[in-house]
C-alpha positions in Angstrom: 33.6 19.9 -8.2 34.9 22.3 -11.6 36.1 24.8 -8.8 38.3 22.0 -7.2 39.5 20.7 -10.6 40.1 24.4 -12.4 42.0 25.0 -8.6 44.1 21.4 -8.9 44.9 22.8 -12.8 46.0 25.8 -11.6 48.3 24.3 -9.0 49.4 22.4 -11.6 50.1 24.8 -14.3 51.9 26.7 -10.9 54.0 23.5 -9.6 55.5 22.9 -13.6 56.2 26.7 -14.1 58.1 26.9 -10.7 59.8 23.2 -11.8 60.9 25.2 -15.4 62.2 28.0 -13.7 63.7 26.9 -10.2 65.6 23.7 -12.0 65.5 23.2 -15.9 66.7 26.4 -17.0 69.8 27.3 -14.4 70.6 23.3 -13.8 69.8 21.4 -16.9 73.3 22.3 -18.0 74.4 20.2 -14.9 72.6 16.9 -15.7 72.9 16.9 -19.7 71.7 13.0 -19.6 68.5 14.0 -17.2 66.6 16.6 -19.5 66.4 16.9 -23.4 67.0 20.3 -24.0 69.9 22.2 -21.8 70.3 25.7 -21.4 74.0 27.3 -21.4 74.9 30.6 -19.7 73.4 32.4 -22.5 70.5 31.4 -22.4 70.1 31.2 -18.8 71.4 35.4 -19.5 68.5 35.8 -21.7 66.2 34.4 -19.3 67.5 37.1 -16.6 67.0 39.8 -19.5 62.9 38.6 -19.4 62.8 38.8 -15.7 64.4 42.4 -15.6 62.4 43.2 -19.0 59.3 42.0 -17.5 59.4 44.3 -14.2 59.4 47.2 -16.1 56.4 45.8 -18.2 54.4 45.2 -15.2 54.9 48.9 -13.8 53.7 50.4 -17.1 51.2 47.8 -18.0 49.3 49.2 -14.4 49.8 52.8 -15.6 48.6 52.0 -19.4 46.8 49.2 -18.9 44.8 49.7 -16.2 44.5 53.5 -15.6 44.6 54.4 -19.3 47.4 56.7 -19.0 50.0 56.6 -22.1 53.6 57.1 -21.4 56.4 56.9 -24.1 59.3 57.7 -21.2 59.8 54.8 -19.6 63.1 54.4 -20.1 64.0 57.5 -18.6 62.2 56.1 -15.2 65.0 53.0 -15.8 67.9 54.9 -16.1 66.9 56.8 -13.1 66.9 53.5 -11.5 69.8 52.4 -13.1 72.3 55.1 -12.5 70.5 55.4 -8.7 71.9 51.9 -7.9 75.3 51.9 -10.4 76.0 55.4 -7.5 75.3 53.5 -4.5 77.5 50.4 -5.2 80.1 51.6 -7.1 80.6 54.9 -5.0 79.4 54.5 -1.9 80.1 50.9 -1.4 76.3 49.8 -1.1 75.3 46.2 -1.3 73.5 45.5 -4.2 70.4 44.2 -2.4 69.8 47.2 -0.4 70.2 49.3 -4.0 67.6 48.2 -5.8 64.4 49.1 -3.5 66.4 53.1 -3.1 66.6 53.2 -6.6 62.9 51.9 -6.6 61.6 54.4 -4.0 63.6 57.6 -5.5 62.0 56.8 -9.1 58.9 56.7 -7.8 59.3 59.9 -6.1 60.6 60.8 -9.5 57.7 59.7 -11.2 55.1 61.3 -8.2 56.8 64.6 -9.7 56.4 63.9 -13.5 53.0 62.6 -12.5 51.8 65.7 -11.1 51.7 68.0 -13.9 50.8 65.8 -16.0 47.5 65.4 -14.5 46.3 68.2 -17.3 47.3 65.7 -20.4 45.9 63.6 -21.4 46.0 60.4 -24.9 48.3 61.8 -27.1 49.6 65.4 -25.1 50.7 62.6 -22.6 52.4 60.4 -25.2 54.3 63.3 -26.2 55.3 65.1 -22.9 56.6 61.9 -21.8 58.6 60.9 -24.8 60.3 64.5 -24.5 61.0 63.1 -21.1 62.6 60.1 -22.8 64.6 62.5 -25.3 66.1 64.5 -22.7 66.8 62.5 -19.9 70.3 60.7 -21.3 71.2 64.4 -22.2 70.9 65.4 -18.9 72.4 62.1 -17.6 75.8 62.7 -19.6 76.3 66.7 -18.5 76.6 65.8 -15.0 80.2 63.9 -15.5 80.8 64.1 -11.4 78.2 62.7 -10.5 76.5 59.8 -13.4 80.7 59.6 -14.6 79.5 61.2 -18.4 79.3 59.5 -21.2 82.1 57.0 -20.5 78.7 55.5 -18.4 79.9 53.1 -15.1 81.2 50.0 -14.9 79.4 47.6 -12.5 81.4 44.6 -10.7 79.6 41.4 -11.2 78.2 39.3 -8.8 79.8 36.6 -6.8 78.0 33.6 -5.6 78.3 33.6 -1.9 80.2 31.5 0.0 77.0 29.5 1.0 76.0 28.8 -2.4 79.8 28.0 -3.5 79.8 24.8 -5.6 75.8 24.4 -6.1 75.8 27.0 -8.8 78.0 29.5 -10.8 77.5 33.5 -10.8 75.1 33.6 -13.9 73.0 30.9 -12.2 73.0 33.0 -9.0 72.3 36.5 -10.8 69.3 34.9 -12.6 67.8 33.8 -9.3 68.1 37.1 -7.7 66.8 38.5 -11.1 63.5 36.2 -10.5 63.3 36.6 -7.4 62.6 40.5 -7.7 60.4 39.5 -11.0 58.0 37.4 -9.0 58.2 39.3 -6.2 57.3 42.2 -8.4 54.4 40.3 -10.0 52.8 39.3 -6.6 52.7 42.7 -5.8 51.1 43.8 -9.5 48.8 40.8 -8.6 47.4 42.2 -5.4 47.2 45.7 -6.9 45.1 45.1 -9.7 42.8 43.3 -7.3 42.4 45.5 -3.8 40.6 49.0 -4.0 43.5 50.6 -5.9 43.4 48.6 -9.0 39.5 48.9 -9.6 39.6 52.6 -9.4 42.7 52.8 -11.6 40.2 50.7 -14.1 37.1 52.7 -13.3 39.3 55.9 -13.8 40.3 54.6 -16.9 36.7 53.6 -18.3 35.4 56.9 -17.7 37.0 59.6 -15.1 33.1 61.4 -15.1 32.1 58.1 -13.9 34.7 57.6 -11.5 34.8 60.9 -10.0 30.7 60.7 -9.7 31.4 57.5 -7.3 33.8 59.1 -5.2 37.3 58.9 -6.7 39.8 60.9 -6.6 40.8 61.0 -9.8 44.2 63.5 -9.7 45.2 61.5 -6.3 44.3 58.3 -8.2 46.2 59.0 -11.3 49.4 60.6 -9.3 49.6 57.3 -7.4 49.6 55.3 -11.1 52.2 57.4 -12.1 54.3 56.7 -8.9 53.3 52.8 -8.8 55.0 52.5 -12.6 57.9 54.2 -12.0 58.4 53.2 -8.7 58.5 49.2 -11.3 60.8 51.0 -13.4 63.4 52.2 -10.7 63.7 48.5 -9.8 64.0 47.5 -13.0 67.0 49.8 -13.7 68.6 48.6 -10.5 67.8 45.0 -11.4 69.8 46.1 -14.9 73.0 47.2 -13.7 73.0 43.4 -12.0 72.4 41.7 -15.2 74.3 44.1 -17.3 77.0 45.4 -15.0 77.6 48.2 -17.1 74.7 51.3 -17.5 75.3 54.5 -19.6 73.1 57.5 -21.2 73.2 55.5 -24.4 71.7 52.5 -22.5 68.6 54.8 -22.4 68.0 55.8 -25.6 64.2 57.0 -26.8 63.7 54.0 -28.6 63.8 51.7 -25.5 60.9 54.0 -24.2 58.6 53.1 -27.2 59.6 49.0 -27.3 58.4 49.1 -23.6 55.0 50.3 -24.8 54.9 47.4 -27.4 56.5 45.0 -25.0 52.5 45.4 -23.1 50.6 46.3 -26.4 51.9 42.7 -27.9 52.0 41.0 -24.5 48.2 41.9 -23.7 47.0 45.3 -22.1 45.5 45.1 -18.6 46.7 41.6 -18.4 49.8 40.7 -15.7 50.5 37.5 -17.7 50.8 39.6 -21.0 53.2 41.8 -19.9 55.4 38.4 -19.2 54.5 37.1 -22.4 55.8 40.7 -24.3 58.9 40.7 -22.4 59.8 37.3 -23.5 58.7 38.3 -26.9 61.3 40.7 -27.2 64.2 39.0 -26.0 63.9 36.3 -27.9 62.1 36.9 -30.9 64.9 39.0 -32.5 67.2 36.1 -32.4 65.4 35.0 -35.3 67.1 37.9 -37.4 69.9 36.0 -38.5 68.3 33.3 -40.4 66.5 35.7 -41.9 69.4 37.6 -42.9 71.3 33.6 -44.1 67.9 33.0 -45.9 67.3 36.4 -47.5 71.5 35.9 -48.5 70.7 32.7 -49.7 68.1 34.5 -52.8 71.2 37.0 -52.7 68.5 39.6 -52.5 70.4 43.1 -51.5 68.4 44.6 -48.3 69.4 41.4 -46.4 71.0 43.3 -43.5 67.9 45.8 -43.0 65.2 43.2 -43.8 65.2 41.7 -40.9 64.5 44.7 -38.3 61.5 45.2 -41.9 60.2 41.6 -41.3 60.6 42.1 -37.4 58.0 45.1 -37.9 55.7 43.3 -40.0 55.4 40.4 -37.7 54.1 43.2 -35.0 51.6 44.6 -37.4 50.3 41.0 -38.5 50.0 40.7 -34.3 47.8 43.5 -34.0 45.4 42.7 -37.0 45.0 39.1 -36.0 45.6 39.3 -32.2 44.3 42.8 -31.0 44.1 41.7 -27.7 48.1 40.4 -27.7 49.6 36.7 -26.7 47.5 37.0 -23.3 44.3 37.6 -25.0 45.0 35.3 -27.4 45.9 32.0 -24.7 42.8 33.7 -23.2 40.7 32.2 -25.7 42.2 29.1 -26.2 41.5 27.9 -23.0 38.0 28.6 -23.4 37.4 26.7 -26.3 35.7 23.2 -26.0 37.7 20.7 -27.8 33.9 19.1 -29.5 32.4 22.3 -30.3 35.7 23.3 -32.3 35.3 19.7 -34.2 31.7 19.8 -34.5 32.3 23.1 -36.4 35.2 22.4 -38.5 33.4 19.1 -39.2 30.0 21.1 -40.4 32.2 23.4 -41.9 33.8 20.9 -44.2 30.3 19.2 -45.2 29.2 22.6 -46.4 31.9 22.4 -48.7 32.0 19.3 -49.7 28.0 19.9 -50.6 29.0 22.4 -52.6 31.7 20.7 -54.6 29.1 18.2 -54.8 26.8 20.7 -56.2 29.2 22.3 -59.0 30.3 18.7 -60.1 27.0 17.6 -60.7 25.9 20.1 -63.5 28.5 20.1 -66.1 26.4 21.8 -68.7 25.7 24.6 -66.0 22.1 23.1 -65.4 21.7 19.8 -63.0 18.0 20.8 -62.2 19.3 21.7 -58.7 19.5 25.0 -56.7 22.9 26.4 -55.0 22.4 24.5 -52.3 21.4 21.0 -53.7 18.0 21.5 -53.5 15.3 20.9 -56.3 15.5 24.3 -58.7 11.5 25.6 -58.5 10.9 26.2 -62.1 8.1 28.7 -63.3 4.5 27.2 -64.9 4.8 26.0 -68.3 2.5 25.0 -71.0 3.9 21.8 -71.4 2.9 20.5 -67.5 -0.6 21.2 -68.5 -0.8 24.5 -67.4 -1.0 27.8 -69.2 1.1 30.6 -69.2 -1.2 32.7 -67.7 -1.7 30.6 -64.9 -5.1 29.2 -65.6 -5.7 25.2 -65.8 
């Protein structure tokens, strides 16, 4: 019976989701009067950026995650994609469809090759080999002006709805359906993966290679394939880019793109599909707070007010690690394993503790109320005076 209900909850949970993302967010512009809160092209824009931005999450949650590996050069995977697919359509005349899984495939051959090497690196070595990946890869991008058009970058042309679809939605609404398509299409994959033979030796390689290569797993063919399976997530998240974007260039890539992928998972929730959702949503929209911050900083005419916020922005990600080590995924983890009268059975004991106390202090002004610290009759030593003597005798 609690397998059928957590099941029906699940369908549930699945049913509303699939209701917030198929209608509210690309429609609820249409019928203002139906829904309380409507979503403009921007926003439906932003909600493409957190499909594409969640993609490339996924791929290096399954590397980092899940196989342990570190990588810091990401987004040199994503311009590989990116610059793959911007060649193809703009020229050679491909259709963007077919684009994205070539730009996909070739990353991941791309990645296969990084991969190898760095089979002999490992924590940190890793970290940095790949973030000199990171560093050089736009450099290299902008040399070759014939072919990735230099540093001028390439111009993508939007998409058009199709003549099909003309009149039930616009080209934004139709670009952030093809952009959710790929994400949950993406995710299903990720899903299966972390679940079939593949995912629980990238975990068990991950706990302890010793270990895994003791029960049989390869562990350089193993972590090859991790290598091959994220990047092969970043190449279609660089095609899925140029769709969203329409524009790509070397300084698209820049290194620092590479390290917020690595805290997009880290804040989102390590080994955890849902957290790398979560991150990628944290980092589209979380920065739209900087403004206020910037109007309320302005507003105690403080002088860093145009640098605070990016100051605050870090903070808020240190304050998530201390209090949430195991990021947003972890953290919705837990709350649905509380029990709603456990957690009020505790606060309420807690409370009576202190109201005891309070108790307690109140009732000896003087400092002496003939009590102990917790409200209990002070045991006083022998004195003359109850009949005894001071030696102890009667």
């Amino acid at each position: 019976m609690l397998r059928l209900e957590a099941r029906q909850r699940r369908l549930l949970a699945f049913l509303l989701l699939a209701f917030f993302l198929v209608y509210w967010i690309p429609f609820s512009n249409t019928f203002p009067d139906w829904v309380p809160l409507q979503f403009g092209s921007f926003r439906i824009y932003q909600a493409s950026k957190i499909a594409m931005w969640a993609v490339v999450a996924l791929g290096l949650n399954l590397l980092t995650g899940y196989n342990g590996q570190i990588s810091l050069g990401h987004g040199a995977f994503v311009a590989v994609g990116g610059y793959t697919a911007a060649i193809l359509m703009v020229d050679h005349g491909w259709p963007f469809w077919a684009t994205i899984p070539v730009a996909g495939v070739f990353t991941g051959a791309v990645g296969f090759g990084v991969g190898v090497p760095a089979l002999r690196l490992t924590g940190p070595y890793l970290a940095v080999a790949t973030l000199a990946l990171a560093l050089a890869t736009p450099q290299i991008i902008g040399k070759y002006d014939n072919l990735t058009h230099g540093a001028q970058g390439i111009s993508i042309p939007p998409l058009t709805t199709p003549g099909a679809l003309d009149g039930i939605m616009n080209d934004t609404q139709y670009v952030y359906f093809v952009a959710i398509l790929v994400a949950a299409i993406m995710t299903f994959i990720a899903w299966n993966i972390v679940r079939s033979r593949l995912g629980r030796a990238f975990i068990a390689i991950r706990d302890s290679e010793i270990a895994a290569q003791a029960m049989g797993i390869s562990v350089p063919r193993f972590k090859t394939m991790a290598f091959a399976i994220s990047a092969f997530y970043a190449g279609v998240c660089g095609g899925l880019y140029i769709q969203v974007v329409n524009f790509v260039s070397p300084q698209s890539f820049e290194v620092i793109q590479s390290i917020n992928y690595l805290t997009t998972i880290v804040v989102g929730g390590l080994a955890s599909i849902l957290g790398s959702i979560l991150g990628a949503a944290v980092f589209v929209l979380v920065p739209e707070i900087n403004p206020y911050i910037n109007n309320l900083l302005e507003t105690f005419h403080l002088p860093t007010a145009e640098t605070a916020s990016d100051v605050l922005f870090g903070t808020s990600l240190i304050l998530v690690m201390i209090f949430m080590p195991l990021g947003f995924a972890g953290f919705a983890r837990r709350l649905t394993r509380l029990q709603p009268p456990l957690v009020m059975g505790s606060i309420s004991n807690f409370f009576e503790q202190v109201g005891l106390k309070m108790r307690t202090i109140r009732s000896k002004p003087g400092g002496d109320s003939g009590e102990g610290p917790a409200g209990r009759p002070e045991k006083r030593p022998p004195h003359a005076s109850d009949g005894e003597k001071g030696d102890g005798s009667s």
